[in-house]
C-alpha positions as CSV (number, residue, x, y, z in Angstrom):
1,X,0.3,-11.0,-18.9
2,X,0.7,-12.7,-15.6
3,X,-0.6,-10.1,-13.2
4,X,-2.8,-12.7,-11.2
5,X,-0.8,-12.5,-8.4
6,X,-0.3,-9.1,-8.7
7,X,-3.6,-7.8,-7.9
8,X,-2.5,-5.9,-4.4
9,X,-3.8,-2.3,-4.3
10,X,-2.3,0.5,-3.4
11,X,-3.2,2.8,-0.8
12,X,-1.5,6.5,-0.2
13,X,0.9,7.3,2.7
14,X,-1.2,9.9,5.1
15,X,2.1,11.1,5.7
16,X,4.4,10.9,2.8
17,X,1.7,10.6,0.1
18,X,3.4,7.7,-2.0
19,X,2.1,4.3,-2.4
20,X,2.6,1.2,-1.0
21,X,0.8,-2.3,-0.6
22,X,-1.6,-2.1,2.1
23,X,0.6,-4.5,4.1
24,X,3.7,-2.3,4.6
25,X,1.4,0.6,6.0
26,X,0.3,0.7,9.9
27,X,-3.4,-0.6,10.7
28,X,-5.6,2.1,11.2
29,X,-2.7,4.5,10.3
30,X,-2.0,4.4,6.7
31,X,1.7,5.1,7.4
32,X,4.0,3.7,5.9
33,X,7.1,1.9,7.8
């Protein structure tokens, strides 16, 4: 299994609730785009 550059985490939209890699969410938002 090559998941070693797959280790991102998920965090949860504060406004839809569904999850996306941290990157594609605002800073100090945790919206996603």
């Amino acid at each position: 299994m090559m998941s070693s550059n797959n280790v991102k985490a998920l965090f949860a939209c504060s406004r839809c609730f569904s999850r996306h890699p941290f990157e594609e969410l605002s800073p100090g938002q945790q919206l996603c785009k």
